[in-house]
ZABATOR-356278 format. One line per 4 residues: number of its first residue (from 1); their letters; for each residue x, y, z of N, C-alpha, C, O. Coordinates in steps of 0.1 Angstrom, whole numbers, plus 5000, padded with zeros to 4 digits. Layout:
REM ZABATOR-356278
NUM) A) X Y Z X Y Z X Y Z X Y Z | ... $
This chain:
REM ZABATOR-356278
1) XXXX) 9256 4415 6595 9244 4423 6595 9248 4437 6597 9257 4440 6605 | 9243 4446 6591 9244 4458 6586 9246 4470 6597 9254 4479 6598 | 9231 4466 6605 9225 4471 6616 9230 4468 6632 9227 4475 6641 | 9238 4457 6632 9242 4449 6644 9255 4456 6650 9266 4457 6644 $
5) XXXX) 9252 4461 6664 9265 4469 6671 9271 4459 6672 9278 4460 6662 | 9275 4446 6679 9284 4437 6676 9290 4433 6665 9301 4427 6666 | 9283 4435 6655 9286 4429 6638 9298 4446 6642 9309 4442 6646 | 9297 4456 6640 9304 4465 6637 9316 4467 6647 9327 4470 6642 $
9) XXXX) 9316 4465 6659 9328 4466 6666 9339 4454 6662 9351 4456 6660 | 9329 4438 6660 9341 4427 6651 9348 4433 6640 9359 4429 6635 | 9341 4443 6634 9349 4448 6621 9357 4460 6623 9364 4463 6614 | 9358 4469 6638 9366 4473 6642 9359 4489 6638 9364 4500 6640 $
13) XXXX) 9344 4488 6631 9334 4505 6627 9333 4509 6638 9336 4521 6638 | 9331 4503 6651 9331 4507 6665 9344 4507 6671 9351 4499 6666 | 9352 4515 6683 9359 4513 6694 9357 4503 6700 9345 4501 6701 | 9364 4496 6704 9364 4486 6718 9378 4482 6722 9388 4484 6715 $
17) XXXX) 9377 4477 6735 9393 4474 6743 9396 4460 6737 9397 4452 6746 | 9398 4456 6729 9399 4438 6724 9414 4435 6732 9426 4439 6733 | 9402 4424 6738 9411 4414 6744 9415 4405 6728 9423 4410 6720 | 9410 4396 6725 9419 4386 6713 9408 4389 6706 9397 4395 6710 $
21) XXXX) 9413 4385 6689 9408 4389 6679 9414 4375 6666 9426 4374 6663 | 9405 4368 6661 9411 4361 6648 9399 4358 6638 9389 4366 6640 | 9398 4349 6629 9390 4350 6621 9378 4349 6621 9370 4352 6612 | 9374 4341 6633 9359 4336 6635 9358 4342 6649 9347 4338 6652 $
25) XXXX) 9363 4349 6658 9361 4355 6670 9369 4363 6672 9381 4363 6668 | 9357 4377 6683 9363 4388 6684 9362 4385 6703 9356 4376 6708 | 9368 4393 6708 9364 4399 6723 9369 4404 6726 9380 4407 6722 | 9363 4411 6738 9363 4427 6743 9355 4430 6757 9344 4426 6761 $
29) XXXX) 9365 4439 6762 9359 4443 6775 9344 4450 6773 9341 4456 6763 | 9337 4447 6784 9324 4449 6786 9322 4467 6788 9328 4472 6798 | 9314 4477 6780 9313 4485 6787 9309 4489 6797 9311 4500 6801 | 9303 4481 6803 9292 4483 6818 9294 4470 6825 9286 4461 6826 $
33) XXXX) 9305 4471 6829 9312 4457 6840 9303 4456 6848 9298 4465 6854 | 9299 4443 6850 9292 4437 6864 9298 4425 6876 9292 4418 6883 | 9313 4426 6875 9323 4422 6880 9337 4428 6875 9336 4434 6865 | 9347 4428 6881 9362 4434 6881 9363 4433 6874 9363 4443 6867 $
37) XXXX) 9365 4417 6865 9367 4414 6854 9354 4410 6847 9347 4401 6852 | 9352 4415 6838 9337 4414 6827 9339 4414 6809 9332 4423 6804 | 9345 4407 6802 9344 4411 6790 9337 4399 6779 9337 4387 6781 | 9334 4403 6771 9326 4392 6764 9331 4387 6752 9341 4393 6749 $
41) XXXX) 9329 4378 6744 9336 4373 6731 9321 4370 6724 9310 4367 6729 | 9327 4372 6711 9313 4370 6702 9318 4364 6691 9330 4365 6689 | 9310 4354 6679 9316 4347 6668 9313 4366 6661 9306 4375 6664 | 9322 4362 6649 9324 4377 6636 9312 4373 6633 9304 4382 6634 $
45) XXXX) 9308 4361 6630 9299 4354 6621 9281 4360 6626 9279 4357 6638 | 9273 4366 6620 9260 4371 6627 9252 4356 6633 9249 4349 6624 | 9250 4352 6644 9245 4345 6650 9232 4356 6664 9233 4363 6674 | 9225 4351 6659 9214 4361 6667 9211 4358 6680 9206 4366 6688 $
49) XXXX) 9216 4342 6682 9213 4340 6700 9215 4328 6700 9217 4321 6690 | 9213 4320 6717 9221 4305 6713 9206 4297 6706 9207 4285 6703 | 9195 4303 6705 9183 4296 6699 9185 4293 6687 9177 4285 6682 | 9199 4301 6677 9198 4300 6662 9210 4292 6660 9214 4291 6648 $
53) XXXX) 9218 4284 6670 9229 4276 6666 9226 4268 6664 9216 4263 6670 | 9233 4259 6651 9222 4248 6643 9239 4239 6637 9249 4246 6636 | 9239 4230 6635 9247 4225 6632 9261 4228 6623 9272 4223 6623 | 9254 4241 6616 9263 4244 6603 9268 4262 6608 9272 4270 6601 $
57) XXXX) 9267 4263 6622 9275 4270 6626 9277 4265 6639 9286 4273 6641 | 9275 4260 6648 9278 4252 6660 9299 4251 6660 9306 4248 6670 | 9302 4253 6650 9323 4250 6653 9325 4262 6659 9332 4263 6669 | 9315 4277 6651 9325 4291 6656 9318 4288 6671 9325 4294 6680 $
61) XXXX) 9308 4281 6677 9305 4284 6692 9313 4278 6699 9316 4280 6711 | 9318 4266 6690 9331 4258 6702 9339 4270 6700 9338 4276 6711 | 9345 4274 6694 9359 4281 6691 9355 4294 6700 9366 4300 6702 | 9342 4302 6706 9343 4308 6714 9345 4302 6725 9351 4309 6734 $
65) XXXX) 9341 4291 6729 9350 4285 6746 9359 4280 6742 9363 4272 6751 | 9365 4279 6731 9385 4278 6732 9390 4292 6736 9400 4295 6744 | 9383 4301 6729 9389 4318 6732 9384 4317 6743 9393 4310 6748 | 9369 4319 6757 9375 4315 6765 9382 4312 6775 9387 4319 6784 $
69) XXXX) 9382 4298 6774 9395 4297 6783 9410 4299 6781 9419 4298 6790 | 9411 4301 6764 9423 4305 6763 9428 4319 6769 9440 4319 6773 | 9417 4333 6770 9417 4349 6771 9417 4343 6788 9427 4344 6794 | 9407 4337 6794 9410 4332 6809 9425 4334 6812 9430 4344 6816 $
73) XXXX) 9430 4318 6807 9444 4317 6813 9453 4330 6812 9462 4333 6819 | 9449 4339 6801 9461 4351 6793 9460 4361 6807 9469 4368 6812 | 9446 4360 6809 9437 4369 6821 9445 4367 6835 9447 4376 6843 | 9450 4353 6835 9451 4352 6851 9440 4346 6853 9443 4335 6858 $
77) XXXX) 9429 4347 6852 9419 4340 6859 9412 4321 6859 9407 4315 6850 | 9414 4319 6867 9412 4305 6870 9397 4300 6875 9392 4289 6873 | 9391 4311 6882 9375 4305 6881 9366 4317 6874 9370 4328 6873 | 9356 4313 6869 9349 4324 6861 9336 4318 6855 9333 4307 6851 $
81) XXXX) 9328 4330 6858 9312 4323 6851 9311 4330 6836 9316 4341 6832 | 9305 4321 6830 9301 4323 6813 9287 4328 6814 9279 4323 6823 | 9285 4333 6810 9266 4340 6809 9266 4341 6793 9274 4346 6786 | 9255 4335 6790 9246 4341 6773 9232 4338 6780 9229 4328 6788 $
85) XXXX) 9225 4352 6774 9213 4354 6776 9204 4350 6765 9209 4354 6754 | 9191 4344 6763 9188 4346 6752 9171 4351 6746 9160 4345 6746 | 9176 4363 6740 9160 4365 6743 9158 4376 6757 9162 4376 6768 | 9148 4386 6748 9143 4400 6752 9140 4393 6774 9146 4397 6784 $
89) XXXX) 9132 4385 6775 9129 4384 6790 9144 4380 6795 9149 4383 6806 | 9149 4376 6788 9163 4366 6799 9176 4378 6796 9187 4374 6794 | 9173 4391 6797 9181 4400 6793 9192 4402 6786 9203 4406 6790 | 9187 4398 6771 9195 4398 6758 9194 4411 6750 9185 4413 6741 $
93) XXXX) 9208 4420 6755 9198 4440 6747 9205 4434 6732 9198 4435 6722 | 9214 4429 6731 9221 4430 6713 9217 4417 6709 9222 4409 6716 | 9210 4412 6699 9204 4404 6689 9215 4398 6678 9215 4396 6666 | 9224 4395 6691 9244 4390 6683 9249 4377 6694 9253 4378 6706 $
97) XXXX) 9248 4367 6688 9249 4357 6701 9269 4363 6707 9280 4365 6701 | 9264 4362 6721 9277 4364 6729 9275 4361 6741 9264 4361 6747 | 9290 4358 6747 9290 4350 6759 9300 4362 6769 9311 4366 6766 | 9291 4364 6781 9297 4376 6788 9304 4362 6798 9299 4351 6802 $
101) XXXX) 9318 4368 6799 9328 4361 6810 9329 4370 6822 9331 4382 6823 | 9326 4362 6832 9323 4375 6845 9338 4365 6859 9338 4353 6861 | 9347 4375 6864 9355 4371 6874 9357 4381 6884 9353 4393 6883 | 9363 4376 6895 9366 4384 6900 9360 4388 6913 9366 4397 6919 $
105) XXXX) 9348 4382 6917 9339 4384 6929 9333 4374 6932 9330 4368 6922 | 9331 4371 6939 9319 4360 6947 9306 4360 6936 9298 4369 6936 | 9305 4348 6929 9292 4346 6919 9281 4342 6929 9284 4332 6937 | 9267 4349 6929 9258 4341 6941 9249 4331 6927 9248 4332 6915 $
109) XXXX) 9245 4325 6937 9233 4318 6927 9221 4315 6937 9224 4315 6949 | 9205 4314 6931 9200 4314 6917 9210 4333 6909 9210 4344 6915 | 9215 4331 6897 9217 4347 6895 9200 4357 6891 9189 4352 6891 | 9203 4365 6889 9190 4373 6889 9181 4380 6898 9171 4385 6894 $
């Protein structure tokens, strides 16, 4: 998608710190960390949120929790929370499905 800040940093039109990068996934440190360690992975593929994963793209979302816990292990890090938001109330600003990996601090819960 044309318009999509995530569609353009996977193609590298934007800057970002890339952690790993291959054909179906990009990731990259978070601009606006909300833990030490904060950075997110997104499929290349335009996926708008986890409401639109449907069977015939459901592989690139596994292949984002292989990147991961593969960028995990590369990281050092051994516990860590996954966040995807979905949707304008549940604090979703980019319309690019992605999974923010958050480490590094004491996670409280309920979060929010």
């Amino acid at each position: 998608m044309s318009d999509c800040l995530f569609c353009k940093i996977a193609a590298g039109e934007i800057p970002s710190k890339k952690i790993y990068e291959d054909d179906l996934v990009f990731a990259f440190y978070d601009i606006d960390p909300q833990a030490p360690v904060h950075y997110l992975v997104i499929p290349k593929q335009h996926i708008p949120s986890c409401a639109a994963i449907t069977p015939e793209n459901s592989a690139v979302v596994a292949r984002c929790f292989e990147v991961i816990a593969s960028t995990a292990k590369q990281l050092g890090i051994s516990e860590f929370r996954v966040v995807s938001n979905c949707g304008k109330q549940a604090g979703q600003s980019v319309d690019h499905l992605h999974f923010h990996v958050l480490s590094g601090r004491d996670m409280t819960w309920p979060p929010g």
